[in-house]
C-alpha positions as CSV (number, residue, x, y, z in Angstrom):
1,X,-23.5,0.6,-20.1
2,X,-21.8,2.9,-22.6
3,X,-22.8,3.4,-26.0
4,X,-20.7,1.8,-29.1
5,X,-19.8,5.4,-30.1
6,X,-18.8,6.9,-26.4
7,X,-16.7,3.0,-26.4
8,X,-15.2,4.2,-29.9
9,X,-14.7,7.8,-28.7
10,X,-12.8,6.8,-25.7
11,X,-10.8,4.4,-27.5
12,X,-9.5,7.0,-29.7
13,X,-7.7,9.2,-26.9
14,X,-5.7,6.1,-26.0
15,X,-3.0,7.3,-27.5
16,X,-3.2,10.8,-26.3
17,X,-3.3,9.9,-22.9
18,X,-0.5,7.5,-23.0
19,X,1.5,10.9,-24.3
20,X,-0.4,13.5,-21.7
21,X,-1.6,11.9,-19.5
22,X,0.3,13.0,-16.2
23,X,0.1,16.3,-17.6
24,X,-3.6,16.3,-18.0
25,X,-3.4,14.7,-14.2
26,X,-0.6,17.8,-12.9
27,X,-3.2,19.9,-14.3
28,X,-6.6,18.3,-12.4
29,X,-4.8,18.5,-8.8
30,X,-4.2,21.8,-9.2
31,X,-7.8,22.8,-10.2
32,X,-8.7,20.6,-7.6
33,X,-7.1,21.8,-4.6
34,X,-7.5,25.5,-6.0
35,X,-11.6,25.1,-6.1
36,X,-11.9,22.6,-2.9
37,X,-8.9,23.3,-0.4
38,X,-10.6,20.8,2.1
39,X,-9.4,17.8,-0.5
40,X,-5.7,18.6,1.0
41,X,-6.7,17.0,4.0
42,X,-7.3,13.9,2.2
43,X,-4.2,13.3,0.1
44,X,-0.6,13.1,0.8
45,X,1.1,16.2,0.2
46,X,4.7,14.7,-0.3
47,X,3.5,12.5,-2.7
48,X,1.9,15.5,-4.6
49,X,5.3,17.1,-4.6
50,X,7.1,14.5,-5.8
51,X,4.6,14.0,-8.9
52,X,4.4,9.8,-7.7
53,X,0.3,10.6,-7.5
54,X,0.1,12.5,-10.4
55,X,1.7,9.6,-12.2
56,X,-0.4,6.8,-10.3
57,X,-3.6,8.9,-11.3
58,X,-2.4,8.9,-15.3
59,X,-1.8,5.0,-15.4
60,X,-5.1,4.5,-13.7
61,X,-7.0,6.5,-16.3
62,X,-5.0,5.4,-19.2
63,X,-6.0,2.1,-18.2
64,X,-9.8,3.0,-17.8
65,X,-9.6,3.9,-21.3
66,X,-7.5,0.9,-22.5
67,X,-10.6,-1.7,-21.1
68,X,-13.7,1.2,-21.1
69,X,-15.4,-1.9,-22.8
70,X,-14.4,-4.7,-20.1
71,X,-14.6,-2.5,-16.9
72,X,-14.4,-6.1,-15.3
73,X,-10.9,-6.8,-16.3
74,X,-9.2,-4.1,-14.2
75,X,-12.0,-5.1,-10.9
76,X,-8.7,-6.3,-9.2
77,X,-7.1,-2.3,-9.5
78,X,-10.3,-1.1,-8.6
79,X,-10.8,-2.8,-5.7
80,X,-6.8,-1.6,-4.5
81,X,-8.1,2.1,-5.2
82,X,-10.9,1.6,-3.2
83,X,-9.3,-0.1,-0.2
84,X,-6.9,3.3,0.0
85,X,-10.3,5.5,-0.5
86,X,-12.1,3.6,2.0
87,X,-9.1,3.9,4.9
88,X,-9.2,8.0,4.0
89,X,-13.0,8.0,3.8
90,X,-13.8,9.1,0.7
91,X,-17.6,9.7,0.1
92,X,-20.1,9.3,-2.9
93,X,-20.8,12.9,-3.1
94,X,-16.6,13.7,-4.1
95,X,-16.9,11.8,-7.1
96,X,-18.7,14.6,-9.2
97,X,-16.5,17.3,-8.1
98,X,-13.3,14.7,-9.1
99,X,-14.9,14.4,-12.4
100,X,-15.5,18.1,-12.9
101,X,-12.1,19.1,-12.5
102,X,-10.9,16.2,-14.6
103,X,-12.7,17.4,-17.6
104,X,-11.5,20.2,-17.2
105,X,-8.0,19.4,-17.0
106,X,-8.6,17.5,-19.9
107,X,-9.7,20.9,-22.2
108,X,-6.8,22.8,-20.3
109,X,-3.9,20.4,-21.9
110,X,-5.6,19.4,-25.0
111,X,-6.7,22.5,-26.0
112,X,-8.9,22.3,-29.3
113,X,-8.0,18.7,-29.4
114,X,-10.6,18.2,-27.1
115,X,-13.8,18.3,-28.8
116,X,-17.3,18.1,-27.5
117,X,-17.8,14.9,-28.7
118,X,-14.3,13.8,-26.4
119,X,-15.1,15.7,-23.4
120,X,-19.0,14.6,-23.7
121,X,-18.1,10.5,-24.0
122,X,-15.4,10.9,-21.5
123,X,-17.8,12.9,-18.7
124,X,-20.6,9.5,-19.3
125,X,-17.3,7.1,-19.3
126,X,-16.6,9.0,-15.9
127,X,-19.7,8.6,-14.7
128,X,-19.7,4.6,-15.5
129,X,-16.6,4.2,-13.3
130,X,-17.4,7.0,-10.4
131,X,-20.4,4.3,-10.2
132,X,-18.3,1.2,-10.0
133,X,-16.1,2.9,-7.2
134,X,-19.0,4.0,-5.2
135,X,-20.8,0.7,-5.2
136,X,-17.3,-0.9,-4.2
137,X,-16.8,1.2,-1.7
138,X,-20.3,1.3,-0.4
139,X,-19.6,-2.4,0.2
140,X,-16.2,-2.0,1.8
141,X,-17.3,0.8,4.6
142,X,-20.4,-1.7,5.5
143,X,-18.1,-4.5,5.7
144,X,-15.4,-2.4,8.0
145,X,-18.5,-0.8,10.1
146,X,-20.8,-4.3,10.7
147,X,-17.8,-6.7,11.7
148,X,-17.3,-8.0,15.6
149,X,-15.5,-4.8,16.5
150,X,-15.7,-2.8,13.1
151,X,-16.3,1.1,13.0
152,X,-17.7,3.7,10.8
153,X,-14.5,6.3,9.4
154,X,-12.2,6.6,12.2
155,X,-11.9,5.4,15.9
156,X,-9.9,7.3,18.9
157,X,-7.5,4.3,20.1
158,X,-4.8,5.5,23.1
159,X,-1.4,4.6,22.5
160,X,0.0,2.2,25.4
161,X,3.3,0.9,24.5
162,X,6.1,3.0,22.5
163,X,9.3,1.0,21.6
164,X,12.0,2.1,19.5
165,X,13.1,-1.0,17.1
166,X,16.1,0.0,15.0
167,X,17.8,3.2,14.7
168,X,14.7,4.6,12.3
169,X,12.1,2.2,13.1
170,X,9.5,2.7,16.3
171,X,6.8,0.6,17.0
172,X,3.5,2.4,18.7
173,X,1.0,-0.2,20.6
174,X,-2.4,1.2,20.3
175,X,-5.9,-0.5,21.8
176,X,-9.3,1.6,21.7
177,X,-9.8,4.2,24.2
178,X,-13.5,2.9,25.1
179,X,-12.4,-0.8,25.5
180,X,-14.7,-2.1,23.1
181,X,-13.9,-5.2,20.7
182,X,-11.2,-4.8,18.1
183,X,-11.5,-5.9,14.6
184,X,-9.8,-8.2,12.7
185,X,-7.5,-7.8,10.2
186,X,-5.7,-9.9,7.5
187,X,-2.2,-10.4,8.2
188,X,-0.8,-7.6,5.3
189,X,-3.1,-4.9,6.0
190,X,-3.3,-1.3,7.0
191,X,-5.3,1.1,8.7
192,X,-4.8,5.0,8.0
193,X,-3.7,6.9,10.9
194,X,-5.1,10.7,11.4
195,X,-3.3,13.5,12.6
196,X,-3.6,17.3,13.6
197,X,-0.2,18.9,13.7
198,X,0.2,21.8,15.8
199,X,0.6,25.2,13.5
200,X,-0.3,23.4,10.6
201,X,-4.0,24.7,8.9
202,X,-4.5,21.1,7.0
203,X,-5.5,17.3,8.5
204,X,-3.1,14.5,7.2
205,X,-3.8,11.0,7.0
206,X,-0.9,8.4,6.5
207,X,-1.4,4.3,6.4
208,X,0.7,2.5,8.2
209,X,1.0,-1.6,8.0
210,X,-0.1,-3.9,11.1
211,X,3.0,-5.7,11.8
212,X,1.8,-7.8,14.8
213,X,-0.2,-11.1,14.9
214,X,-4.0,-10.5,14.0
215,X,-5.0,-12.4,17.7
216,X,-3.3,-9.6,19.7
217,X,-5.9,-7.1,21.9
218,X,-3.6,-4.2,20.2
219,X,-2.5,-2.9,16.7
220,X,1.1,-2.5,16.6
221,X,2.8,-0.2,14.1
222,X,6.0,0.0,13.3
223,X,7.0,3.2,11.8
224,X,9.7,4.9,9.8
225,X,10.9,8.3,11.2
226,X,10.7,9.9,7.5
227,X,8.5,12.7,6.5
228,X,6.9,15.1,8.4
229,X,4.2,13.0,9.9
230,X,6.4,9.9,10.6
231,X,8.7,12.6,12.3
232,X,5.8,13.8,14.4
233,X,4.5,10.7,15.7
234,X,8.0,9.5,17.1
235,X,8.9,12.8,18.3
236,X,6.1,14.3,19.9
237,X,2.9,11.4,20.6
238,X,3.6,9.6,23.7
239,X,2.1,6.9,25.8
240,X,-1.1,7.7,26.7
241,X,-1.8,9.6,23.6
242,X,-4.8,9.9,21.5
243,X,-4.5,8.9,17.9
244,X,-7.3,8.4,15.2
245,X,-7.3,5.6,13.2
246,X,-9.2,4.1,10.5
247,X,-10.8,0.1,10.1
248,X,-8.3,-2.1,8.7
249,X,-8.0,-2.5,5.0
250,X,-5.7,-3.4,1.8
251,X,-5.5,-6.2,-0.7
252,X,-1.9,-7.0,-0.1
253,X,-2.9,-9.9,2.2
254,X,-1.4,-13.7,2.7
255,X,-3.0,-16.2,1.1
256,X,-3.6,-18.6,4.4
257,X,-4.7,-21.7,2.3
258,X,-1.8,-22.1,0.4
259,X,0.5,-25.0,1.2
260,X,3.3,-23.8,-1.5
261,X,6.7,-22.6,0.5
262,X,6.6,-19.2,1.3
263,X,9.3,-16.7,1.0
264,X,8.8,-12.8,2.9
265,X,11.3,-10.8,1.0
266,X,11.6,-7.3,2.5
267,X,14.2,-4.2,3.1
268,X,13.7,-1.5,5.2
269,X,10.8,-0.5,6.9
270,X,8.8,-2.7,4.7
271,X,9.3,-5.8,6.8
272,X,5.9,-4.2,8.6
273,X,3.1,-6.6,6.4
274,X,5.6,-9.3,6.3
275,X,5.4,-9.3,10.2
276,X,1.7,-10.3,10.5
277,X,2.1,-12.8,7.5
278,X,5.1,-14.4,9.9
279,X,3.6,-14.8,12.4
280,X,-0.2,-15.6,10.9
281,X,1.7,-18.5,9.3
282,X,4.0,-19.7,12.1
283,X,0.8,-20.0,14.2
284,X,-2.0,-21.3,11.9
285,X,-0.1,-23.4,9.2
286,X,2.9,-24.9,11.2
287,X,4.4,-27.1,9.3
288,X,4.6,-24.5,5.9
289,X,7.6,-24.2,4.8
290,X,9.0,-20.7,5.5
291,X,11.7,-18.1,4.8
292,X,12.1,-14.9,6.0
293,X,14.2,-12.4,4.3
294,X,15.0,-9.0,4.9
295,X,17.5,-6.1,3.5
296,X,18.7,-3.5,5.8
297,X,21.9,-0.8,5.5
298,X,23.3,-3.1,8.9
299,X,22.2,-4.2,12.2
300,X,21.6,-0.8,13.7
301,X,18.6,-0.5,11.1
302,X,17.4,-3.9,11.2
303,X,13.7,-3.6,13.1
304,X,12.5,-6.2,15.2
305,X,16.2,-8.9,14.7
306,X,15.7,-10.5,17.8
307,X,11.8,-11.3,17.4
308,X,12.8,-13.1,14.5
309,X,15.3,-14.5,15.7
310,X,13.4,-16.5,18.4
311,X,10.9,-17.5,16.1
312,X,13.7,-19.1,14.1
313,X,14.4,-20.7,17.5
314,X,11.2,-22.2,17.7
315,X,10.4,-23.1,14.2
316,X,12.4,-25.8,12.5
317,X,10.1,-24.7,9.3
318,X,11.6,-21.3,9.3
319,X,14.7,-20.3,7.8
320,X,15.5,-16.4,8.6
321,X,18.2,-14.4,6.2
322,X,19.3,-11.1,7.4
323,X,21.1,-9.2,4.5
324,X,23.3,-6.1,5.2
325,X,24.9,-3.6,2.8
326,X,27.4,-2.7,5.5
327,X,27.7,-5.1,7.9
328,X,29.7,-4.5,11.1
329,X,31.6,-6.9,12.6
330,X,28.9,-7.7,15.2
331,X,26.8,-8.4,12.6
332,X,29.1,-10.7,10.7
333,X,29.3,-12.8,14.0
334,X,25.1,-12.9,13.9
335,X,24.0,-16.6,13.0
336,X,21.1,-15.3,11.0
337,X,23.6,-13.1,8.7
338,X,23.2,-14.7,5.3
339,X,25.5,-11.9,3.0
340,X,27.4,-8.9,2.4
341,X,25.8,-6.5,-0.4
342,X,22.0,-6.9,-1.8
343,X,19.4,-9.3,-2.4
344,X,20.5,-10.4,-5.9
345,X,19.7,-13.3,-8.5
346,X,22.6,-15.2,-7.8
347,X,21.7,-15.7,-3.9
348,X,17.7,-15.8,-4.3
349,X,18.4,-18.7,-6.4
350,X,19.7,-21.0,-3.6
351,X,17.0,-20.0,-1.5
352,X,13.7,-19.6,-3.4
353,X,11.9,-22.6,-5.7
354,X,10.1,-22.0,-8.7
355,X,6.8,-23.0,-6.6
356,X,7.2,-20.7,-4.0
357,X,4.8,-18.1,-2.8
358,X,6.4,-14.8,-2.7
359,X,5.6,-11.4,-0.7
360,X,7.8,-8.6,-1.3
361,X,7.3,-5.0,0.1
362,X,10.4,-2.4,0.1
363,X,11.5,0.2,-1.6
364,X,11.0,0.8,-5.8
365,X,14.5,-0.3,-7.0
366,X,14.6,-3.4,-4.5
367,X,11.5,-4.7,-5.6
368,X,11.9,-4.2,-9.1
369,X,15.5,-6.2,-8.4
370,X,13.9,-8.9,-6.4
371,X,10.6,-9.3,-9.0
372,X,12.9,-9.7,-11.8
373,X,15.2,-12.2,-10.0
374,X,12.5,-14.2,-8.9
375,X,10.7,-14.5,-12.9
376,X,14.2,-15.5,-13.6
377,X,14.3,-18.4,-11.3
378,X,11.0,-19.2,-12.6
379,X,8.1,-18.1,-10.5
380,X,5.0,-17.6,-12.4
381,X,3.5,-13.9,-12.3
382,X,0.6,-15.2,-10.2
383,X,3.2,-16.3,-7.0
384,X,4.8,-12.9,-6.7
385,X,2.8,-10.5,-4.9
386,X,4.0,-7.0,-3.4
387,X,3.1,-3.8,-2.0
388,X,4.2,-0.4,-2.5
389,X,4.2,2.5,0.2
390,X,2.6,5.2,-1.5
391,X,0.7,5.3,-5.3
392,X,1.7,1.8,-6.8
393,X,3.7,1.8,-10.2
394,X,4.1,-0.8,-12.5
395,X,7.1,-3.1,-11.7
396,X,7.5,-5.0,-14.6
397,X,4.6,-7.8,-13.6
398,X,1.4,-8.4,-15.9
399,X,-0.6,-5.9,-13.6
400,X,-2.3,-2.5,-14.1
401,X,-0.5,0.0,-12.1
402,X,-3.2,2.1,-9.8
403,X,-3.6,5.5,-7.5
C-alpha cells in the first residue's frame, strides 16, 4: 500500500501526464533499447515506428496515476497487458530495468519539474504496480504451463497444411512437432508466433488469432501478408516447417453462456477471432441466434467466403452478411451479398437488436464506425466487445485504453 502523501504526489502529475505523457514514453523506449538492445526482440518494431506503443504506454500510465488509490479498478487493463506479456514471455526480473528507464524518462522531459519528491513517489508507485503485474502474470504462465497440453514460453509446432484464403489472407495449419497433447484455447484467443529472419540481427514475435474451432488437433492461423513478418511467413515458411509458438492467451474471448443474439462484426483480416467464436457457437449453443458479418474491399479479399457459406447452409440460426466496398459483378450475384459501401448505422439497424451481444475486431476507423452505430441503436457499453491488432486505443467506450 502507498502512503497518503506518495497517493497525493502522484495525483498531482495527473495533469502533466495527460500533456507529456507520450513524450515522457518516446523518451523511455529510447533509453530503453539504447541501455538493453536484447528488449528489441521483445517488442514490435513497426509499432515503435509508428509511435501506436508509445501512445498505448502513455494512456496506461496516465491511467495508473488517475486510480493509484483503487489499483483494483483498472484489474480488467491489467489483466489485457499481462495476457500480451505473458504470450512474449516477459519475466519478473524486466520490471526493474522498465522502471529505471521510466524515471528517467520522466527527469529527461520534465526537467526541474520533476522533483525528488515526484520521482521518489512515482519510483514506490512503480513498484506497487510492477508487483501487481508480476503476481498476475505469475499466475497466467502457471496456468498456460500446468493445463492438459499446456507449455512453459514457447513450443516448436511443424506447419502441415498451407492454404491461401483470399488474395491477402493465408491460413498456416500447425500441430506440435513431438505429438504431444494440444491445449485449449477460448474461441477469440491468440498465441504469439516467434521468428528468426534470415540477415536480420534481432528475434520478432508477432500474435496471430486462432481462427479455427477449439476441438481441432491443429491451430490454424489465418494471416495477413502485411509487414515484414507477415510477408515472411507466406513467402518463405513452408509445409513441413518449424515455427515457435507461444500457449494461447487474450481476454478478447466469447462469452459461451450467454443466450442473447449474437452479432460477429468484422472487416478484413480481423474476421480471425470471429472464426473460433462461429464456429464455438454453431457447435455448442445451437439454437443461439447468430449473425455473421464481415467488411471486405470485394470477393477477391474476402478470407474463408465459402466456409461460411456452408455453415449458413447448415444453420437456420445463422444469418451471414458479406459487405463489399467494390463489389464485382460476381459478387453481386453471391446470395450472401448484403450491400454496396460500408458497415454503416443505417444498415446495422435492421440487422442488430438492442440486446445483442456484439464482437467486433477490424481495423481503427471501422470499429470506431461500427461502436458508435451500435450505442446508437442502443446496445449498452457492456454488450460490445472488440479487439485491436496491435497496442489498444480508446474507441470511444467507458474503458481504459492499454499497451
Amino acid at each position: 500500500m502507498l502512503d497518503p502523501k506518495t497517493v497525493q504526489t502522484i495525483k498531482s502529475t495527473v495533469p502533466v501526464l495527460k500533456e507529456c505523457g507520450t513524450a515522457i514514453t518516446s523518451r523511455f523506449y529510447e533509453l530503453l533499447f539504447t541501455n538493453h538492445p536484447e528488449l528489441l526482440n521483445l517488442f514490435n518494431h513497426s509499432n515503435q515506428q509508428k509511435g501506436r506503443q508509445q501512445g498505448a504506454l502513455a494512456n496506461a500510465v496516465y491511467a495508473a496515476a488517475v486510480h493509484i488509490d483503487r489499483l483494483e479498478e483498472i484489474l480488467p487493463a491489467v489483466k489485457q497487458i499481462a495476457h500480451k506479456h505473458r504470450s512474449l514471455g516477459v519475466k519478473p526480473e524486466q520490471y526493474p530495468v522498465v522502471g529505471e528507464n521510466l524515471l528517467k524518462a520522466i527527469k529527461d522531459v520534465l526537467g526541474d519539474a520533476a522533483t525528488d519528491e515526484i520521482l521518489d513517489a512515482w519510483a514506490k508507485a512503480y513498484q506497487v504496480i510492477a508487483d501487481v503485474f508480476i503476481q498476475v502474470e505469475a499466475d497466467m504462465y502457471q496456468e498456460a504451463e500446468n493445463q492438459v497440453g499446456g507449455w512453459k514460453d514457447y513450443r516448436e509446432f511443424t506447419l502441415v497444411k498451407k492454404e491461401v484464403e483470399s488474395k491477402v489472407i493465408t491460413s498456416f495449419y500447425l500441430k506440435p512437432s513431438d505429438g504431444n497433447a494440444l491445449a485449449p484455447f477460448l474461441p477469440g484467443q491468440y498465441v504469439s508466433v516467434k521468428t528468426e529472419i534470415p540477415g536480420d540481427p534481432h528475434t520478432h514475435i508477432r500474435q496471430y488469432s486462432l481462427s479455427d474451432s477449439i476441438k481441432k488437433e491443429h491451430y490454424r492461423l489465418s494471416i495477413k501478408r502485411e509487414g515484414r513478418v507477415s510477408k515472411y511467413l507466406h513467402d518463405h515458411v513452408k509445409e513441413g516447417d518449424r515455427l515457435f509458438l507461444s500457449a494461447p492467451a487474450g481476454d478478447f474471448t466469447l462469452d459461451t453462456k450467454s443466450e442473447k443474439p449474437l452479432v460477429l462484426i468484422g472487416a478484413g483480416v480481423g474476421l480471425t477471432p470471429l472464426m473460433s467464436m462461429l464456429a464455438t457457437t454453431l457447435t455448442h449453443t445451437p439454437d443461439r441466434e447468430v449473425h455473421y458479418i464481415h467488411a471486405a474491399i470485394n470477393g477477391e479479399y474476402q478470407a474463408l467466403g465459402e466456409h461460411v457459406l456452408n455453415l449458413a447452409n447448415e444453420h437456420d440460426q445463422m444469418k451471414a452478411h458479406f459487405i463489399f466496398e467494390k463489389p464485382s459483378d460476381h459478387d453481386r450475384a453471391h446470395r450472401l451479398f448484403a450491400k454496396e459501401g460500408y458497415v454503416d448505422f443505417d444498415w446495422l439497424q435492421n440487422v442488430v437488436s438492442s440486446d445483442a451481444e456484439c464482437y467486433i475486431c477490424g481495423p481503427e476507423g471501422f470499429m470506431k464506425n461500427v461502436i458508435n452505430s451500435l450505442q446508437r441503436i442502443g446496445v449498452p457499453a457492456e454488450n460490445i466487445h472488440y479487439e485491436f491488432f496491435g497496442p489498444a486505443i480508446d474507441l470511444g467506450l467507458e474503458t481504459v485504453s492499454v499497451e
